[in-house]
C-alpha positions, 0 to 999 in steps of 0.5 A: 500887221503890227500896224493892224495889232496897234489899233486894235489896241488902240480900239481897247483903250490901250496906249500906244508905245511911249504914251503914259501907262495908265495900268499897274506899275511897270515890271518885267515881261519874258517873252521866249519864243523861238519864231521872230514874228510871234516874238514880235506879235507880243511886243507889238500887243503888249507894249502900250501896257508900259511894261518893260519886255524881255525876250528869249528865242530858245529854253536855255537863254530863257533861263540865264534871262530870268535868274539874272533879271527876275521877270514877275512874268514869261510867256513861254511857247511850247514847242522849242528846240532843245528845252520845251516850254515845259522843261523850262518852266520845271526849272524856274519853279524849281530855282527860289529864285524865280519860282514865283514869276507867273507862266502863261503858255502859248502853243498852236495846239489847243488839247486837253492833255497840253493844258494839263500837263502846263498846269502840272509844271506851274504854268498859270494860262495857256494862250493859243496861237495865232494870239488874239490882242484883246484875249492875250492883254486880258490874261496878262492884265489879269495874272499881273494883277494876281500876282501882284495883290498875292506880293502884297499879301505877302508882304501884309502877312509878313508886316503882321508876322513882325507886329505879331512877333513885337506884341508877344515879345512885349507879352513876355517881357510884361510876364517877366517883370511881373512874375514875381508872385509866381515863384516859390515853393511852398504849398500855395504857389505850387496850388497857384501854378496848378490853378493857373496852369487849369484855367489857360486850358480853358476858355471859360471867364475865371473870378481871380480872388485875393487882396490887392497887390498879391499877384492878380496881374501876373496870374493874369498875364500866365493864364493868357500866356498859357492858353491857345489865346496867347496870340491874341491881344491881352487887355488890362482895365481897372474898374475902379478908376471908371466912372460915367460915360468911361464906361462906354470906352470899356463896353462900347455905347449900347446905341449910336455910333462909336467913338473909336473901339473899345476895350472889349473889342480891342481885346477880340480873340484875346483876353480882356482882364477886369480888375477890381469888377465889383467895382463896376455900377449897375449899368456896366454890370449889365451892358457887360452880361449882355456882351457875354451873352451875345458872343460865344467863347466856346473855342479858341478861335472865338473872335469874342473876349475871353474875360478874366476878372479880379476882384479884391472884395473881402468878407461874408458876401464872398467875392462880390457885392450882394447886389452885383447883377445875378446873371453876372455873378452866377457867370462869374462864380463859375471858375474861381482862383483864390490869390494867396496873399503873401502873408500866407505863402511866408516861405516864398519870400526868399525867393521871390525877394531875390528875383525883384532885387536882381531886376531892380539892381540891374535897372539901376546898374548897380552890383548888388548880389544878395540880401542879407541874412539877418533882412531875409529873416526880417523879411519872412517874419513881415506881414506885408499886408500891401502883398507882393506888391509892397515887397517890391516897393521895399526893396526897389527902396532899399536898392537906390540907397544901397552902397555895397554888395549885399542888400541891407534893410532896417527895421524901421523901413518896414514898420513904418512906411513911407513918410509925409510930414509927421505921417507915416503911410500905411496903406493905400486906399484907392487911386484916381486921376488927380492922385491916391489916398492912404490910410496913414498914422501920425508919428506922435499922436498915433491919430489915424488919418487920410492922406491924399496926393496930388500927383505931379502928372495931374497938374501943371505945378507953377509956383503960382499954383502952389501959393493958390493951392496954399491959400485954397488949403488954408481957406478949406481949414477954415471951415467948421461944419462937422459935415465937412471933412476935417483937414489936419494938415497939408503941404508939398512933398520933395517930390513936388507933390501936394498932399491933404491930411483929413480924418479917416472915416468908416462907411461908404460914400454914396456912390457906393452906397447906391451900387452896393444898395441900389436907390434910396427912399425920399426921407433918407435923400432928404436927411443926407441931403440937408446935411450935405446943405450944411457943409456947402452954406458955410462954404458958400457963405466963405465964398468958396465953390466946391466944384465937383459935387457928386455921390463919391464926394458925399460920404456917408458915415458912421461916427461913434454911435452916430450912423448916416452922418455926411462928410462932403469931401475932396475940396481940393478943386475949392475956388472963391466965387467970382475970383479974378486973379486965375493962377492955373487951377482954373483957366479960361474955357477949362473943365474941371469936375465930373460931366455927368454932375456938372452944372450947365454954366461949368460945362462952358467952362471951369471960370463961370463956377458959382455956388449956385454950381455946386447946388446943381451938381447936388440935385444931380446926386439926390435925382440919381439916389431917388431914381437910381438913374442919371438926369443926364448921360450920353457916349462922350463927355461933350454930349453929356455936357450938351445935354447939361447945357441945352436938355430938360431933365426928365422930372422925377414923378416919370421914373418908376419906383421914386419913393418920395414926397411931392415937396422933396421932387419938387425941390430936386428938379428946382436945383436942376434948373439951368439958370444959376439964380433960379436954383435954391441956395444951401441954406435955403434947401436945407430949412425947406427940407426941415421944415417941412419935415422931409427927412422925419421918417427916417429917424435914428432908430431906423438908420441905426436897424440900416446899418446893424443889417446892411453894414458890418459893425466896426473892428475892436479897438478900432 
């Protein structure tokens, strides 16, 4: 008969005994049965399957079997001597440690009631004798399968329990170091805590509003923290810091496929934190009202984002631009929580000052205790116009040179910031990634300033680098016109560091100009155009590249009574035209500038840079303030700068609503063309714009009515 049992098996595609297992991986099978032949049956049926067989001839050594050798599976007859099947099978369920091994029942009666009452006790099948080989391999196969696709559920769940546990230890700890503007007492923190407390028992977007610095991660953090969201993840992204196709790493492209999962899918069942929103453009503004409204956050268990945005804009148009996309704003304004600064919370400074010196002592290993009586009292009469965040600056500070128990800070480190040269840091104005800008004042001549540092982690700083970063600087000094920003100074910090000195300007550049005003008419583009031609000739003419022309390096400003006056910025990426010696600023097959204003013969690489470069990256910046829109763009840099490289621009008399001259669209599309010498030079652009008078009809009187109504007029004294 086992003969017979054997080809069968052999007939269904199964092993004989010995033969390789081409099934699930090995594990162990309990047979108990008090009858040798059936026992006998089964091993023969079951033994081409590669699986190791126990077996069992009555209840009680089937027991003893399965708590010493842990069987995943037992085939258990019925009807036995002493304990039945079912009896056995109430013990194993019953014992942890074998109640999860599978039971497949096997008796010569086939009823009804049988069959229930073994799936009452646990049993998982029922197989009815005399076995039938193809029947019995079958339900075996099947139930080992279950089993053990529910192990690796389990363990998957478990894997996800601990990654879950990490994530929100991380959640926490991120909470607790930045929860220093949630402590105190005073009128506005208890108003906070009970806005904070309001908006985590909601899943509608919430507007967080206040300056820079006064809290808006941490507010943040606790609604997420608070809400029936907390599981999820929590993802932070700063507005500021995108520009072109990083938009696309925040929204996902709105055509094509996706490079990799973007923020707001990332941030899925979970909340998505914008920071500084009314910095983000058009475009983004709107691909983002359209992901809102494609999605309903309407429970908890939404799997869509759940947005919180921040943003610091101060002034009569509220919290966001005037322009910013009405759907957008209308979203947004629903819910608004205002951020007190730290100045209007005065008496919390105690108390938020201790929670950041106990952290900050206890990073740095060192003993300290408590402030000083005399520094708290400096402390609450500071302004702290940098908020909280400053606070923290001042003592972390102030812990690294401290050499007792008790915290001390002087005056003068509070009045006078943080020093460069003869300067003294004031306020930060913006970051990016090549460095930060700051508002800044000299020592002596009291002469308002902008610092900009160069970070060490956006450079490979070579002493090679530094002496070209010193001939570049001293190069750029050189230059004369007053469209180009003036450079004070320059040098390298002792935290190797460089830094530009430059003057300070009021206005907007025009990158913001367009997001805040939208696109220009010609005889406006024409005017800041032939301006910008006068800083970028003489520059050429010294055989120096700019670069990285693009409207955020085009500033657009006010100068005593002179309104609409360009200052062409950042000539920290400056290189002499066909220079040979290559130090490290520009190196063979690198990118160096913005993709979407990048010249075609730039976008092969960094080192084939000449000023007719700088005069496409132009064009690009007056196509896009006629237009409103990019010649240019794709989902990544590399397609974007492929397009640059093979793709003709759309000419300008096909957008709608371009308000300009023939002669001046005509001139724009010239300096897009992708041969370098094909592209007018500066000099030339600006005397054709002159003479044929591009620019008249937008004189002085009419930027001057621009600016009284679209711009707040300068600060008393300032």
């Amino acid at each position: 008969m086992i003969k017979h049992l054997r080809r069968q098996l052999t007939e269904l595609g199964i092993p004989e005994p010995g033969e390789a297992p081409t099934q699930t991986p090995p594990v162990r099978i309990l047979i108990v049965d008090d009858t040798k032949l059936n026992v006998d049956l089964l091993r023969a049926i079951l033994a081409g399957l590669g699986h190791e067989l126990l077996e069992a001839s009555n209840g009680e050594s089937a027991l003893e079997i399965a708590r010493k050798m842990k069987p995943q599976l037992l085939i258990l007859d019925v009807v036995m001597p002493g304990l039945d099947g079912f009896a056995v099978c109430e013990r194993l369920k019953a014992d942890p440690e074998t109640r999860d091994a599978a039971v497949i029942f096997c008796s010569g009666f086939d009823d009804v009631e049988s069959r229930v009452r073994g799936f009452a006790v646990g049993g998982v099948d029922f197989l009815t004798k005399p076995f039938h080989p193809a029947e019995v391999v079958a339900r075996v196969a099947t139930h080992l399968a279950v089993q053990q696709l529910a192990s690796a559920l389990r363990d998957r769940n478990e894997a996800l329990a601990r990654r879950l546990a990490l994530a929100n230890a991380e959640r926490d700890d991120a909470l607790e170091r930045v929860r220093a503007p949630l402590l105190g007492a005073s009128p506005a923190a208890r108003l906070l805590g009970a806005a904070i407390e309001q908006f985590a028992a909601t899943q509608e977007p919430v507007l967080l509003h206040g300056p820079n610095g006064a809290g808006e991660l941490a507010v943040a953090l606790a609604i997420h923290a608070g809400s029936k969201r907390s599981g999820g993840p929590f993802v932070s992204v700063d507005c500021s810091l995108l520009e072109g196709t990083s938009y696309a790493g925040l929204l996902g492209p709105e055509s094509g496929p996706a490079h990799g999962p973007s923020k707001y899918s990332m941030a899925e069942g979970g909340t998505l934190l914008l920071l500084h929103v009314n910095r983000l453009e058009p475009d983004a503004q709107r691909r983002l009202r359209e992901l809102v409204g494609e999605t309903s956050c309407g429970s908890p268990t939404a799997a869509c984002a759940r947005v919180l945005a921040h943003s610091s804009l101060q002034g009569e148009v509220g919290p966001l631009p005037a322009d910013f996309d009405p759907e957008l704003r209308s979203w947004l304004l629903q819910s608004v929580l205002r951020i007190p600064s730290l100045a209007e919370r005065r008496q919390d400074v105690p108390a938020i000052a201790q929670y950041v010196l106990e952290r900050q002592a206890r990073q740095v290993g060192k003993p300290i205790e408590r402030i000083g009586a005399a520094t708290l009292e400096r402390l609450v009469a500071y302004a702290w116009p940098g908020n909280v965040s400053e606070l923290e600056h001042v003592i972390h500070q102030a812990v690294l040179g401290c050499r007792s128990g008790v915290l001390e800070i002087d005056a003068s480190q509070l009045l006078e910031g943080p020093r460069l040269g003869s300067y003294r840091l004031r306020e930060k104005l913006g970051e990016g990634g090549m460095g930060e800008v700051w508002r800044a004042t000299h020592e002596l001549l009291a002469r308002p300033a902008a610092v900009k540092l160069i970070r060490g982690k956006a450079q490979r700083f070579t002493p090679e680098f530094a002496e070209r970063f010193r001939r570049e600087a001293r190069a750029t000094a050189e230059l004369r016109s007053p469209h180009t920003v003036t450079l004070y100074d320059f040098g390298v910090t002792e935290a190797n560091e460089f830094y530009y000195v430059m003057e300070l300007l009021e206005g907007l550049d025009l990158g913001r100009m367009l997001i805040r005003f939208g696109p220009m008419p010609g005889a406006r583009v024409a005017h800041l155009l032939a301006q910008a031609c006068r800083s970028l000739a003489e520059a050429h003419a010294h055989g120096l590249v700019h670069r990285d022309i693009k409207p955020a390096n085009l500033f657009i400003a006010r100068l005593g009574l002179e309104v609409d006056f360009v200052k062409v910025l950042d000539f920290g990426m400056v290189t002499r035209a066909q220079e040979t010696d290559e130090t490290g600023i520009t190196r063979t097959g690198s990118l160096l500038g913005t993709p979407e204003y990048m010249a075609p013969e730039m976008a092969l690489g960094a080192e084939n840079a000449v000023t007719a470069s700088d005069i496409y990256s132009l064009g690009v910046s007056a196509y896009q303030a006629l237009s409103g829109t990019l010649p240019f763009s794709g989902t990544s840099a590399v397609e974007t700068l492929m397009k640059h490289v093979s793709e003709p621009p759309r000419p300008l008399d096909e957008r709608a609503g371009v308000q300009a001259a023939p002669e001046l669209k005509a001139l724009v599309m010239r300096c897009l063309r992708k041969q370098p010498e094909e592209r007018p030079t500066a000099e030339v652009l600006w005397n054709q714009i002159e003479e044929a008078r591009l620019d008249a009809a937008w004189s002085p009187a009419a930027a001057m009515a621009w600016w009284r109504e679209h711009m707040a007029p300068p600060a008393a004294g300032a």
